[in-house]
N, C-alpha and C positions, 0 to 999 in steps of 0.2 A: 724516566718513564714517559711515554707519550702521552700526550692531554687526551683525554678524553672529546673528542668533535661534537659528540651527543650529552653534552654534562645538562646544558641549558633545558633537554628535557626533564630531570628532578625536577628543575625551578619551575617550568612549567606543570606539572603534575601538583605541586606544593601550592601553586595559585588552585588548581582546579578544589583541592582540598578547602583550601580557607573560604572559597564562595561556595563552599557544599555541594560543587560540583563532580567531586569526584566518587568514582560509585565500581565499586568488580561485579565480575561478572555472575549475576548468577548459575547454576548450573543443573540441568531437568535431569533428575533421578531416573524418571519412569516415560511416560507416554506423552505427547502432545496432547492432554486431554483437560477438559472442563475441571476435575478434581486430578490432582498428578501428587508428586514429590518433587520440590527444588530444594538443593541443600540440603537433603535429609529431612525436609517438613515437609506432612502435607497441608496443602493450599488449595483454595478456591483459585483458578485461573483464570485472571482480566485482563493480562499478557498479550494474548495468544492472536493471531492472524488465522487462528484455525475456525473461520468462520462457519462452518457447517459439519465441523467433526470429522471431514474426512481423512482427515491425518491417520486414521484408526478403523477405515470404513472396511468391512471382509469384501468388498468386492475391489478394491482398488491392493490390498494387502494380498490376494488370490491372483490378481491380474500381474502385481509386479512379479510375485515367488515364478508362475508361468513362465514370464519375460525372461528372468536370470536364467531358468533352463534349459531354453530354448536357444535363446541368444547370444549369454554368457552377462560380464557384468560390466563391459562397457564397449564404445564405438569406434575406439580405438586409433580416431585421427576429426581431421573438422569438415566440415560437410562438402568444402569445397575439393577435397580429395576423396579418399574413400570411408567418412565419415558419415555418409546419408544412407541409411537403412531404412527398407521399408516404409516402419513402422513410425519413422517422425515423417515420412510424407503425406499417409495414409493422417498422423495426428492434424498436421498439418489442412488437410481437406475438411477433417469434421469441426476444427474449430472456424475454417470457412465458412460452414455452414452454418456452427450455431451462431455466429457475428452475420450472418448475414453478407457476407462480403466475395466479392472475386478469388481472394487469396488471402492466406495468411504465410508469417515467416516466425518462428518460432527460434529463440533466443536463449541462451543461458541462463540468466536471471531476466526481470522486469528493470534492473537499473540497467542491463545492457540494451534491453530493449529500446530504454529514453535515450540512451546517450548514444549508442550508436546509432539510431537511427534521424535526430536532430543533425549529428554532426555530419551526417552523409548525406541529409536532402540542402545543407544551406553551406553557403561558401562566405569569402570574408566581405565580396559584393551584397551580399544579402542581409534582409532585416528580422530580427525574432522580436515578436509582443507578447510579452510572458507575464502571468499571475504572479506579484511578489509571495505566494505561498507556494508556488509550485512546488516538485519533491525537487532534491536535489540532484538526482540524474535527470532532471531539464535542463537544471540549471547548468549543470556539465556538458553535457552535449551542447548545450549554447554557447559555452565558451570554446570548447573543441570545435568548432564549426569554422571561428572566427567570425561569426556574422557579429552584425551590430544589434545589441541589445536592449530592447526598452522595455522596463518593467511598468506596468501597472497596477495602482493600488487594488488591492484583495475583492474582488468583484465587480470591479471598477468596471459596466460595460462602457459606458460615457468617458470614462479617463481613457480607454484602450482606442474609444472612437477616435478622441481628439490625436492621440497619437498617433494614427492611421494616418488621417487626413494633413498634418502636418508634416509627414513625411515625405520627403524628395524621391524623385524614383527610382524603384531597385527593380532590380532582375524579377526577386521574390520574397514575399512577407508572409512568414509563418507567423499564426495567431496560435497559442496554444494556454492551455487549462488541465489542471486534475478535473477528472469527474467526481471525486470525494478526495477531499484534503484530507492529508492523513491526519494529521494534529489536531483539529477542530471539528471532525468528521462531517463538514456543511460539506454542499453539492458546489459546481461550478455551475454559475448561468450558460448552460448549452443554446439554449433557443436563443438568447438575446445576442452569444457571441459568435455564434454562424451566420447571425446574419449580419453581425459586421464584417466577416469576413468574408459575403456575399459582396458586400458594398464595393469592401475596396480589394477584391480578387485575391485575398490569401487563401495562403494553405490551413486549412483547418485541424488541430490536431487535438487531441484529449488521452490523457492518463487513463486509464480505467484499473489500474489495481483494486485499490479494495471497492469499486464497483462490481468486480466481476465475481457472479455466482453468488450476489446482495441484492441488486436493483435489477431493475426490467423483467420482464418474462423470462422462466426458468431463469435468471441471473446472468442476462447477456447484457449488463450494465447500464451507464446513463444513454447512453446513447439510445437503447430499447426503451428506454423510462419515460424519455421525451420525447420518444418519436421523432429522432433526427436520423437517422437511416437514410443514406444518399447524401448528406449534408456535411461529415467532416470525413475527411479526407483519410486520415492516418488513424487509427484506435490501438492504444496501446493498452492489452491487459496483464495478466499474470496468472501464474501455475502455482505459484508458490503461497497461495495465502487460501480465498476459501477452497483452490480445487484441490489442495493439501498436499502438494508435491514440490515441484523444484522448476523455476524456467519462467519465460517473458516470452509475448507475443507483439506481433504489429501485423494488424489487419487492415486491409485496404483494396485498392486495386490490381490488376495478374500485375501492370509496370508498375507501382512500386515495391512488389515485393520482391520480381526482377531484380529491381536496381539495387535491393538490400542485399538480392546473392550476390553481387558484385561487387557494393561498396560500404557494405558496412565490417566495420573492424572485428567487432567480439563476433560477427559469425565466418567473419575469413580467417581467424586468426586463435578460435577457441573450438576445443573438441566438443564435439557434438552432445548431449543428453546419451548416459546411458538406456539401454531399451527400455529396462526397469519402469525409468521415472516416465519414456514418451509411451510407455500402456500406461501404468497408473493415472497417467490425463485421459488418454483414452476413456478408462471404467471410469472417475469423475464427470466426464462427461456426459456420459450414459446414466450416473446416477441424479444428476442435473435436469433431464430430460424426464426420467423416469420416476422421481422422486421429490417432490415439489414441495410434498412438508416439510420437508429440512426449512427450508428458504423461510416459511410459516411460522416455525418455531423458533428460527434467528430473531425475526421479528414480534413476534407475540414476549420474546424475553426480554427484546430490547429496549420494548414500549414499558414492560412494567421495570425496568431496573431504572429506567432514566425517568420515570414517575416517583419510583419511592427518592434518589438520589434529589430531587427537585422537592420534595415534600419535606425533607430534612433541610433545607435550605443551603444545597450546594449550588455554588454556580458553576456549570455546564455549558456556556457558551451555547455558540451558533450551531452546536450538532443536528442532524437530521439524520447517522446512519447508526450504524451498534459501534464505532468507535463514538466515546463517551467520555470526553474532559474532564477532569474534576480541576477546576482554575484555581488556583491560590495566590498567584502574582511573583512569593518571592521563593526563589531558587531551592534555599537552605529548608525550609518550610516544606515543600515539596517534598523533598527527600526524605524527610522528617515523618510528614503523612505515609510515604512510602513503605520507611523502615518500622511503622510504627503497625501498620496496615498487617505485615508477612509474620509479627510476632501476633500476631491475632489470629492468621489463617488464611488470608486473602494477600495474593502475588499480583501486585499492580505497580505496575514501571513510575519512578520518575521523571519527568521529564522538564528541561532545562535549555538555557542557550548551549548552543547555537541553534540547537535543533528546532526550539520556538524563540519568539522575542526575547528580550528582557524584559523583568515585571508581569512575564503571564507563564512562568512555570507553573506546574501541574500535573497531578497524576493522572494519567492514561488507561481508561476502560476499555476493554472490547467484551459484548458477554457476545454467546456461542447459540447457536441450534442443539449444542448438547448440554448447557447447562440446566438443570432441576429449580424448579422453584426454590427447594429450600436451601442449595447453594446461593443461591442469587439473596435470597434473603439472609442465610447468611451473612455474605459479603456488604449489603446493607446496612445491617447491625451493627459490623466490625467499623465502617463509613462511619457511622453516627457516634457512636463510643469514641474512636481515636478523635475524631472531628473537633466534638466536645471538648475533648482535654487538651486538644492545642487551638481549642478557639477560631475555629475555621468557619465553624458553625454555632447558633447559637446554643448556651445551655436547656438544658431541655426544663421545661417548666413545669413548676413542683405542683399537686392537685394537692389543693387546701382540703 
């Protein structure tokens, strides 16, 4: 019989078990929504990237049923042949607009969007200054580039400076940052690091996934927050988290978006967004503009879940956005909170290396624009009770 090639992954899988890192999948019953079914339970949803409920909004669900009628239900080749319809040109123009920008290029996913478009603005003569947190389609497109690499520590604008200036000269030096790290949900220093990248003439680049449709006016990201508009160069957002759909953009100037019809791989080399999902941006977009409470009520819930979570004496990190850490350090522990958490009612991921360091695994919050107070308190409760009994948090003290 022939050896099995792939045996060494058991052995591998058997590690991931013994440090508690190994975890299936779970699987959504019902709706992308604030209360759903996973596995056959229902749960409070902390999961979810569905930042504003749109996953389930009737004008984005009316707009797609439209699309499939009209259109049919997909593109049927990649944009560089006869894959460009209308309707992703037309997407294409209003997300121009709401970015405020020359042009946008719109992308399959948001990981295509980092990674093809790093590895087609830098070559192996060129230099990247990259956040040691960035997501990992940077990190890929940096290595796909072949450009040369220097990471700086996690908001390091002075460690990024010193790296700047100690470098020899290249062609070109892309500076780049998430505008909200996904794991720790703090923001990236935008003002302090455009202007290092004014100093020493880089390209200025920024993540805005879970920025987009969270921060700035109507939810046109950090970039809007801080009033850097003109100042980086490339804006990377997403379709797929609060505009509730499917897809990645890259916003910038009419040449670089050119150059992405040109040179970037996932969009010469992947079919295009069926019509479906480039309306449903579309009517997200519209509800974005026209509907500004959503955005209100992400936030009014996000203030009080990560007050009560802090009051119970969790630690939450460096957060600032509605993703919302719950830190515990060790891996097994993690999971443990996790699996202890979905037998209570509340669905909250754990999360482990690689995906964070080692020593700061943790369960992973996001509350919604459509979660109810008394879900949210809910999932609170269940926080404090599991907490308790694995010692995460203190025992609650007894009234003499």
């Amino acid at each position: 019989m022939r050896p099995d090639p792939l045996a060494y992954l058991a052995t591998e899988l058997e590690s991931l078990a013994r440090d508690g890192l190994y975890r299936r999948l779970r699987v959504l019953d019902g709706e992308q929504a604030a209360e759903t079914s996973v596995d056959g339970r229902v749960v409070v949803n902390l999961s979810s990237n569905n930042y504003l409920g749109l996953t389930t909004h009737a004008r984005l669900r009316a707009r797609a049923i439209e699309a499939i009628q009209r259109f049919g239900v997909g593109s049927g080749s990649v944009r560089t042949i006869a894959g460009t319809m209308a309707i992703h040109l037309e997407l294409e123009r209003q997300l121009a607009a709401f970015k405020q920008t020359e042009a946008v290029v719109v992308f399959q996913s948001g990981f295509t969007a980092n990674a093809g478009t790093v590895s087609s603005l830098l070559t192996k003569d060129d230099v990247v200054v990259s956040d040691e947190l960035n997501h990992a389609s940077i990190i890929d497109g940096c290595r796909l580039s072949r450009a040369a690499i220097k990471v700086f520590p996690h908001k390091d604008v002075d460690a990024a400076r010193r790296i700047l200036r100690d470098l020899p000269a290249a062609p070109r030096k892309l500076l780049i940052t998430d505008g909200v790290f996904s794991m720790d949900g703090d923001l990236g220093p935008l003002p302090e690091l455009c202007a290092v990248a004014e100093e020493f003439g880089c390209i200025m680049m920024v993540d805005d996934a879970h920025a987009s449709g969270v921060f700035g006016r109507n939810g046109r990201g950090t970039i809007d927050h801080f009033g850097m508009h003109g100042r980086v160069d490339v804006q990377v957002g997403t379709l797929s988290k609060a505009i509730g759909a499917l897809g990645g953009y890259v916003a910038g100037s009419r040449s670089l978006v050119e150059f992405l019809y040109h040179r970037a791989r996932p969009f010469l080399f992947s079919t295009s967004h069926p019509p479906a999902v480039a309306a449903t941006c579309l009517a997200a977009l519209e509800v974005l503009m026209e509907e500004p409470g959503l955005i209100e009520r992400l936030w009014n819930n996000t203030r009080f879940f990560k007050a009560g979570l802090a009051a119970l004496g969790f630690d939450t990190g460096p957060s600032e956005s509605p993703i919302t850490p719950v830190i515990v350090g060790d891996a097994a522990l993690a999971m443990t909170l996790s699996d202890r958490l979905f037998a209570h009612g509340v669905f909250a991921q754990g999360i482990g290396f690689p995906t964070v360091s080692r020593g700061r695994a943790r369960v992973r919050t996001i509350v919604t624009a459509t979660h109810t107070r008394e879900e949210l308190q809910f999932a609170l409760d269940a926080f404090a009770t599991v907490g308790r009994e694995l010692g995460v948090i203190p025992a609650a003290q007894s009234v003499s």
